[in-house]
Phi, psi and omega in degrees: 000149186251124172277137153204131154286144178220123200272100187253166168310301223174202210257332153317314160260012166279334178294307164322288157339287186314294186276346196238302173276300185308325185296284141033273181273341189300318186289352176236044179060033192234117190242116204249111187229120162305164207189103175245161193295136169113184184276138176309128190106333176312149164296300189122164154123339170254106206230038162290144196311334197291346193263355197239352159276330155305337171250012158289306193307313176316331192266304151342308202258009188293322184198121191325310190255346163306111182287149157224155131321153157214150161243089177248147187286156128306318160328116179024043137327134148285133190319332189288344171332154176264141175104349214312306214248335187258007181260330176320332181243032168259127180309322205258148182291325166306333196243350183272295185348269189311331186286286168340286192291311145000301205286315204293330172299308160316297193294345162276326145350271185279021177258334167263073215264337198248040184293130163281113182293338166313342191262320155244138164256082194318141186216145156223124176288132181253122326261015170179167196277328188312336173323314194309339195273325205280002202284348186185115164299311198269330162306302207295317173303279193310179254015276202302342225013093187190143214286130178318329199272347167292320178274333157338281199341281180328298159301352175256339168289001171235029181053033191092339198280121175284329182304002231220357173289139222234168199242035158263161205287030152256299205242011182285176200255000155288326279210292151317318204264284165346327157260001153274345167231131176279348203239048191300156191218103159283187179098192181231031176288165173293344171261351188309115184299296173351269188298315132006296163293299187334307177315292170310307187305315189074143177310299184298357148257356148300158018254256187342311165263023159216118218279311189301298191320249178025260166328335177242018130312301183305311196298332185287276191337319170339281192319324189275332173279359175251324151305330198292000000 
């Protein structure tokens, strides 16, 4: 099995990690550990980069050969992130991605110079994880019990692409699924909704309707597919 840690936002997306992706992946020899930013016990959620490169580098230096990750939304991302002001000002949902991670890659770079860039891999979710839920309506309706066709809606305004779901304190895709549900539910509890759709939904068709997400499914994959 290829270790890789992964440095997350918060509890939410450690479930997801947990219940949804890591199961996934097990199965193509890739054994997949959440990592959330801060001290243990912590809730999460102060995700400026100065508190969150340290613990890519700590994880990095754990084991030679052990990869990491990251899941952080682009949604209120904090500004000190690196490409931060220069991602801002790309139009495609694609190139704010790649601008980050690209800046975030640099900056493990240059605390690791003889790093194998292959050992980390930078991820930022577009434009939040909840975009992920949109990947199939009428489950995310049976979850929510809320009529399906509301979230189509949502989704045919962005023509399908869910990652294209946009990040402002209106319109980010919690932020939409919340004023359609009141009793929408994070975390990583047994009632938590998040991890849950996500479940149902299966990674391969979330990869199929979200292309970054995707792209950094094959890359986790990689390690276990060049042993083999």
């Amino acid at each position: 099995m290829i270790n890789v840690y992964a440095v997350v936002e918060g509890h939410t997306e450690r479930a997801v990690i947990q219940q949804v992706i890591a199961p996934y992946l097990a199965s193509r020899g890739i054994l997949l550990s959440p990592r959330i930013v801060g001290k243990p016990g912590k809730k999460g959620g102060d995700c400026r980069f100065e508190r969150v490169l340290p613990e890519i580098c700590n994880l990095i230096t754990q084991e030679k050969n052990v990869f990491v990750t990251t899941f952080f939304d682009y949604y209120a991302l904090p500004n000190d992130w690196p490409n931060w002001n220069e991602a801002h000002q790309k139009e495609s949902y694609l190139q704010k991605a790649d601008t980050i991670e690209k800046g975030v890659g640099n900056a493990v770079n240059i605390k690791f110079k003889n790093l194998n860039p292959k050992r980390f891999i930078p991820y930022i979710q577009m434009h939040e994880l909840e975009a992920l839920l949109f990947a199939d309506a009428k489950i995310m309706g049976h979850v929510l019990e809320t009529d399906w066709e509301l979230f189509q809606e949502i989704i045919n305004e962005f023509g399908g692409q869910c990652e294209k779901i946009n990040d402002s304190s209106e319109t980010a895709p919690s932020k939409r699924i919340m004023k359609l549900v009141n009793g929408y539910k994070k975390g990583s509890s047994v009632n938590a909704h998040g991890w849950r759709i996500l479940q149902q939904i299966g990674v391969e068709k979330i990869c199929n309707q979200c292309p970054h997400f995707k792209d950094w499914i094959d890359k986790l994959e990689q390690p276990a597919k060049s042993n083999s």
